[in-house]
N, C-alpha and C positions, 0 to 999 in steps of 0.2 A: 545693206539692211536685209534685200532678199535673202541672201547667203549665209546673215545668222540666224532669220527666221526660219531657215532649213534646219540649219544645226540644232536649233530646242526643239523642232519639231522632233527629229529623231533622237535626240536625248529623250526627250520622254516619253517614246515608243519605245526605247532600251529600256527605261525607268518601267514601264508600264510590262514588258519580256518579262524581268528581271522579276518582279513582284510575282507575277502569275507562275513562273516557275518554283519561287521560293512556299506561294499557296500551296502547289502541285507539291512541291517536297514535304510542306508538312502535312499537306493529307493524307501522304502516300509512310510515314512514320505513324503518324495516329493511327491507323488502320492497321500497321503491321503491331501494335504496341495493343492492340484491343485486340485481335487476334492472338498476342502472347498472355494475356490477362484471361482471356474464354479459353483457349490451353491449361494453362493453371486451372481455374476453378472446374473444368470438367474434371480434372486429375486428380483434385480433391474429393469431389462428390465419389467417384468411382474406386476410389481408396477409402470412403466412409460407406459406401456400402456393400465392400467384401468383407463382412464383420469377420467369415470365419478364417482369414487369412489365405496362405499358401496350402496348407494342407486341410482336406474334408475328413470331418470327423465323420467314422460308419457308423450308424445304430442298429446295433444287432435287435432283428425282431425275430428271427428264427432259430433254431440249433444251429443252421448251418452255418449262418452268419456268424452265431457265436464261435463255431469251431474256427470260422478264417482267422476272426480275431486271434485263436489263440496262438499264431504262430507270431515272432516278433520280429519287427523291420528295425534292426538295430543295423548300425553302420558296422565296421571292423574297426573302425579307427575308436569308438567310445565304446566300447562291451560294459565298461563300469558301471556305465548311464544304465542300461539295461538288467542289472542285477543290484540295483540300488534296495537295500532292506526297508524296513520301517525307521521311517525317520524322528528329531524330536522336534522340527517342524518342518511341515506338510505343506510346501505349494501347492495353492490351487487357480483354478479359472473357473469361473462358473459364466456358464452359458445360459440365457433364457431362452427357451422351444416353445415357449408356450403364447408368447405376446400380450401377458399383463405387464403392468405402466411397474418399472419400477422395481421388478421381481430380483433380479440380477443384483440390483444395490441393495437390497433388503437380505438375499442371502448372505453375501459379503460382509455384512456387518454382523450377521450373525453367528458365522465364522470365525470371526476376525474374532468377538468376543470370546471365542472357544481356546484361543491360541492357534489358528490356524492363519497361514499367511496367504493371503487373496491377493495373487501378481496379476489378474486380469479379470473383467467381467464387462462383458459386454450381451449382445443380439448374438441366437445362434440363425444358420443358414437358411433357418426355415420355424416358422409357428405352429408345426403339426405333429411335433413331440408330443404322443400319449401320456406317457410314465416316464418317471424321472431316474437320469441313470448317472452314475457315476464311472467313470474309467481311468483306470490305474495306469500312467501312462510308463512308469518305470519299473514294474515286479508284477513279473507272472504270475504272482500268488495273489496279488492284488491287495496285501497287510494294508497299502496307505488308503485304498480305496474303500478299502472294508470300516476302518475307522472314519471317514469321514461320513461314508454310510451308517454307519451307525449315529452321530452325531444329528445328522439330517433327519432319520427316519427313514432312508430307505433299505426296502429288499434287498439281501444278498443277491437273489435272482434279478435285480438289475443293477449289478455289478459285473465289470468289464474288465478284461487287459485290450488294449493298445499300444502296443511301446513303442513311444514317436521321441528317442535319444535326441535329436535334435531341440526338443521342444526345452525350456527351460522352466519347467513345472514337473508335478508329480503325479496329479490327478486334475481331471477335467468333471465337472456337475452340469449336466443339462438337464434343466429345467422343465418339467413337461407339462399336461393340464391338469395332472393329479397333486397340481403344487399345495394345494391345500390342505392336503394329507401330511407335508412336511411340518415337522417341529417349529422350523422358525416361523411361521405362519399360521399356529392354532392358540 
């Protein structure tokens, strides 16, 4: 009798090991599985607020800025991209610098109503856009920029080259806090 009452005792000291370790495993997965979940959502939030992507758009506020602009960062491999003429429709992106509710999707539509194709509209990098400018991001003459300029109601004189071949648009609209001066908005 002693000799079995030894044996349950340590079966269920094995039983009682066995349990605690199997606790200890699944605490030690939950933890690493909430640490893979706050991974992710950090990843997310920080991909939702690089609004302006990989590449910083400049805002020429000076001559001199304008002249940097005018030289073009085209690749060798796409030269086409960078002498792309006037087109018979016109990507855009329109960016909001100004930080009214809503600005961005309200241009967009108003565009879009024009015939123009709106492949992005989001936040730009920063809310302290004065004037609202337009940049031609494939012809140095700036033909696409100029027509959507004019569509919007802005100055020639806040029209841009930028030629970023890679990008897969034509013209970029940021939006400033003179937005109320724009057409779609009077």
């Amino acid at each position: 009798m002693f000799l079995l009452g030894r044996v349950l005792r340590k079966s269920e000291k094995a039983k009682t090991v066995n349990k605690s370790l199997r606790s200890a495993g699944f605490s030690a997965f939950i933890l690493l599985l909430s640490a893979a979940i706050m991974f992710i959502f950090i990843s997310m939030v920080l991909q939702m607020l690089n609004a302006g992507g990989g590449e910083r758009v400049q805002i020429p506020d000076q001559p001199q800025a304008r002249a940097q602009l005018q030289t073009p960062t085209q690749t060798p491999t796409q030269p086409e991209t960078a002498t792309r003429k006037t087109l018979d429709v016109i990507r855009v992106e329109v960016l909001n610098g100004c930080g009214a509710n809503n600005i961005a999707a309200d241009l967009r539509e108003f565009l879009i109503a024009r015939d123009f194709d709106v492949v992005d509209f989001k936040n730009f990098s920063s809310y302290q856009v004065p004037q609202t400018m337009v940049i031609d991001r494939t012809n140095m003459e700036q033909e696409n920029a100029k027509k959507v300029a004019r569509v919007i109601g802005v100055s020639k004189n806040h029209v841009f080259p930028q030629i970023s071949p890679h990008r897969k648009l034509d013209v970029t609209v940021i939006i400033g806090h003179d937005y109320k001066n724009l057409k779609a908005f009077q």
